[in-house]
C-alpha positions, 0 to 999 in steps of 0.5 A: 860823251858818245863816240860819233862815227862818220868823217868828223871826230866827236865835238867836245861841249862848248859853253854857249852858242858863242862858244861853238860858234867860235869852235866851228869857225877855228873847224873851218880851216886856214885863212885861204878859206879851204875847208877841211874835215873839221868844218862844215864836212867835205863833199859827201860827209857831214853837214852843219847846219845854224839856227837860232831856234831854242829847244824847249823839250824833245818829249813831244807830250812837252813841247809845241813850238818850232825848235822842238819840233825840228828836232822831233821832226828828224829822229821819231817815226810818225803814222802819217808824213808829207812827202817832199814837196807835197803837202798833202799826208801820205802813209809814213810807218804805215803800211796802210791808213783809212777809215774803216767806219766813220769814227773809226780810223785803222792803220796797220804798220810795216812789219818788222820795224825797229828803234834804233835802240833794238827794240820792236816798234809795234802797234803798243808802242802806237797806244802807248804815244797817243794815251801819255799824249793825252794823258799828260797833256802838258800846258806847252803841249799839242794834245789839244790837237787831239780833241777828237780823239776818243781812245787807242785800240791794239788790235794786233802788233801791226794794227791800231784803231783810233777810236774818234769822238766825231764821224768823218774826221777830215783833219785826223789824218793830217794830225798824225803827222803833226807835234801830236804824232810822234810815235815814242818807245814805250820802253823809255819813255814814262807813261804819266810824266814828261821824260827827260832829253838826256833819258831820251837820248840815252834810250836811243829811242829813236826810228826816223831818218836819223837818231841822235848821238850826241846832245848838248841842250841848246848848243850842238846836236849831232845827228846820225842816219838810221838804216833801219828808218822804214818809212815813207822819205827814204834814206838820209843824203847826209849820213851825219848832221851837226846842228848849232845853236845860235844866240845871235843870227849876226854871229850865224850869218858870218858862219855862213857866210865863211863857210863853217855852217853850211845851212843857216835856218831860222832865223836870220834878219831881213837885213841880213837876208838882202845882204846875202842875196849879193854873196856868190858863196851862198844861195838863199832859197825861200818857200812857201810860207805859212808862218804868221806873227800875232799878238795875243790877249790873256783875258784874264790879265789884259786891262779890264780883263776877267780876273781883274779888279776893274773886270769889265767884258765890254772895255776888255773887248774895246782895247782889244779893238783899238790895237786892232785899229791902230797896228800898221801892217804895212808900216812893220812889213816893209820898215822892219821886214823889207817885204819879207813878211807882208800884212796878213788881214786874218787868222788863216794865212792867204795860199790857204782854202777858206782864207779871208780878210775878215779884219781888214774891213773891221779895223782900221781904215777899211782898206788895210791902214790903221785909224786913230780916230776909229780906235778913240771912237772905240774906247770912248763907246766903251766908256775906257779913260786913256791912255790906257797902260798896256804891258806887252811882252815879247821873245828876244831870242826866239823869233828872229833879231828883228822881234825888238824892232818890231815890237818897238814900231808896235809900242810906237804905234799905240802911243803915237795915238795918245791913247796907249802907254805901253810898257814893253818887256822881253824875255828869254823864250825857255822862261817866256814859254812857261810864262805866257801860260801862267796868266803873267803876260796880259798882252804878248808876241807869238808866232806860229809855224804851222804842224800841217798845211790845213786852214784847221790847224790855224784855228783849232789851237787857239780858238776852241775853248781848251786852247794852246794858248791858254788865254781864257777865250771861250765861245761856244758858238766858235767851238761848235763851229770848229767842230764842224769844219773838222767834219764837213766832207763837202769842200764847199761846205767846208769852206763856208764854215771855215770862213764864218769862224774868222768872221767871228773871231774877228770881232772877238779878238783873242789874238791880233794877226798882222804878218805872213812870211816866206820860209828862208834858207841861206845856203853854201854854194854846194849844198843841195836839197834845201828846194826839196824841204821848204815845201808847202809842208812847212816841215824841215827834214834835214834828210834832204840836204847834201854837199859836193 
């Protein structure tokens, strides 16, 4: 492996995040509970950070969730960024950004910029992410975000126009600071094809606020300062980084709370959140929250589904409308969350411009709590015999500890009414994430961490008919609706489109959202700089955080 510069000597590869988990605690020193250079790090040298988070690739043409995006989020330069606690977009690697016609869109790069690797960045480097972006378009992938997008022109090393399919695009800007916006090395990186980590890493191919030294799939990443980061977030406060991952947010809650991780991220459980709140080694710090937790329909799969020998649209759509009238908001929140995660009644999460309850009149009681005799009144309408079998699947690994409870009071919820029998899986999320896009879960679990803070970015990638979620929805009416918002000047007027597409989705039911949670760091005693990063940006930069 790589020699890692900085106070902490190169960490040799463990097997399995038990393993450095066990590692990191003999690193944190004796029983006196006195750190050492070998931990966490001392004041002012490297910081450890925890999660539970599982990486799917660090190509970003590959990969559109959470984990992979944190790591993309640290090492590639991006045109457009949030600054700390904003979360409106702002020049990143650019020196300028604007509209200067209405489908076109210029952005013109500080000169001299460099990858960590040597290389010149320049506006090639800029053409070549965004065509492989949508030209590979990999099933797990953001280029859907990219629906506007009709082609990249060089103009000179520093100026690249984005040539756009419709006129005053008000979401393009934030959209180059989300998963579709990386900037990549065209040097190392493969035109037609997903490029491996262990490539990635070998290339060096990184320009922001840090580059990756050492790598270890799913285990340990060690992170290094790049001074030749140019843009708009400034230099690290933390010159080295060492991320691990965890199996189970037990064995991430006892690290911190010894000392030997220094910030616990994603995910540890609502109980152990409340237990850590009366632990005076650590801080728990919470931010604005955008992440929401849904059920997803394949409409193909799902009983009476398209592609199934009983295909029936009116019955598929009845047993999309009896869990949407029986899930207990409420009940999941406070028994399985504490009040962490709190019912969420629509598609757009609330804090946001254009956020309805589109669901909460539709289903259910009327007030918010479910009804039995609403969802047998449904399926009987429909003409659907029950019970009827569900398979539901969810992640056991990547959404917090508590995706079992949850999903087990949901699997209660419908059978409790005698008319679901519910065979309920789970899966690891490397597997899952290939799975859920290859027609084999008819019902499943997903949760979604926002790429920017805009009501568009919670409806473009699951309800156009070329959606992330690749569930075979399509309505026309909604796509031109979408289509619409994104280039609706007046806010007002935005808004009002906004509002009339959760309306309809509402009563087609592609996916059924019921909770909306708060981002939750827990921290050592010493560490600053987690206030500054959980911001309305939704975005964890490691760059903010410090010891001592």
């Amino acid at each position: 492996m790589r020699f890692i510069r900085g106070n902490r000597r190169g960490v040799p590869a463990v097997a399995g995040a038990a393993g450095i988990a066990v590692l990191l605690a003999a690193c944190s020193g004796g029983g006196d509970g006195e750190s050492t250079d070998e931990g966490g790090g001392e004041a002012g040298g490297a910081l450890t950070i925890g999660t539970t988070d599982k990486v799917t690739t660090i190509d970003p043409a590959g990969s559109y969730d959470n984990g992979s995006f944190a790591v993309m989020n640290q090492v590639y330069p991006f045109l457009m960024n949030t600054p700390y606690g904003s979360p409106d977009v702002e020049p990143d690697i650019a020196e300028s950004a604007e509209f200067t016609a209405p489908t076109e869109y210029t952005v013109t790069l500080k000169p001299g910029l460099k990858w960590a690797n040597g290389n010149d960045l320049t506006a090639s480097d800029v053409k070549f992410s965004f065509d492989r972006m949508v030209g590979i378009a990999a099933e797990n992938g953001p280029s859907s975000l990219l629906y506007n997008l009709d082609s990249t022109e060089v103009v000179d090393d520093t100026t690249v126009v984005f040539h756009l399919k419709s006129e005053n695009d008000q979401v393009f800007p934030q959209i180059l600071s989300s998963p579709a916006g990386p900037i990549v090395d065209e040097d190392v990186f493969s035109a037609d094809e997903l490029t491996s980590d262990q490539e990635i890493v070998d290339g060096n191919a990184f320009a922001g606020q840090y580059t990756i030294t050492s790598y270890n799939f799913n285990e340990l990443i060690t992170y290094e300062a790049y001074e030749g980061y140019q843009g708009l977030l400034g230099p690290a406060e933390t010159p080295e980084i060492n991320v691990s991952y965890f199996a189970d947010s037990s064995n991430l809650k006892l690290e911190v709370q010894q000392g030997s991780v220094d910030v616990a991220f994603r995910s540890l459980s609502s109980t152990d959140v409340e237990d850590l709140q009366g632990d005076d080694n650590v801080k728990v710090v919470e931010g604005p929250g955008g992440e929401i937790r849904y059920v997803v329909f394949n409409f193909d799969t799902q009983p009476y589904g398209a592609a199934q020998p009983e295909a029936d649209e009116d019955k598929a759509l009845a047993v999309r409308q009896a869990v949407a009238h029986l899930i207990d908001r409420e009940a999941i929140s406070e028994q399985v969350y504490k009040g962490t995660y709190t019912p969420l009644y629509s598609y757009v999460p609330a804090g946001l411009t254009g956020a309805t309850e589109s669901l909460k009149e539709l289903y259910g009681d009327g007030q918010g709590g479910p009804d039995a005799a609403a969802a047998e009144q449904a399926l009987n309408d429909a003409g659907v015999e029950t019970p009827v079998a569900l398979s539901l699947q969810y992640s056991n690994d990547h959404y917090g500890p508590s995706s079992g409870d949850e999903y087990a009071l949901i699997k209660d919820q419908l059978e409790a009414s005698g008319l679901f029998t519910v065979d309920l899986q789970t899966t690891e999320w490397v597997q899952y994430s290939e799975d859920r896009t290859a027609d084999v879960y008819p019902a499943y679990q997903l949760g979604w961490f926002p790429d920017y803070s805009d009501a568009d970015n919670y409806l473009t990638p699951f309800f156009l008919t070329e959606n992330f979620l690749a569930n075979h929805y399509s309505n026309p009416a909604v796509d031109e609706l979408i289509l619409e918002q994104s280039v609706t000047a007046d806010p007002d007027e935005r808004t009002a489109v906004i509002e009339e597409i959760q309306d309809t989705v509402a009563q087609d039911l592609s996916t059924v959202p019921y909770l909306q949670g708060a981002q939750v760091a827990v921290v050592g005693a010493d560490v600053t700089g987690a206030e500054d990063t959980l911001d309305a940006s939704f975005k964890f930069r490691y760059a903010a955080l410090a010891k001592g």
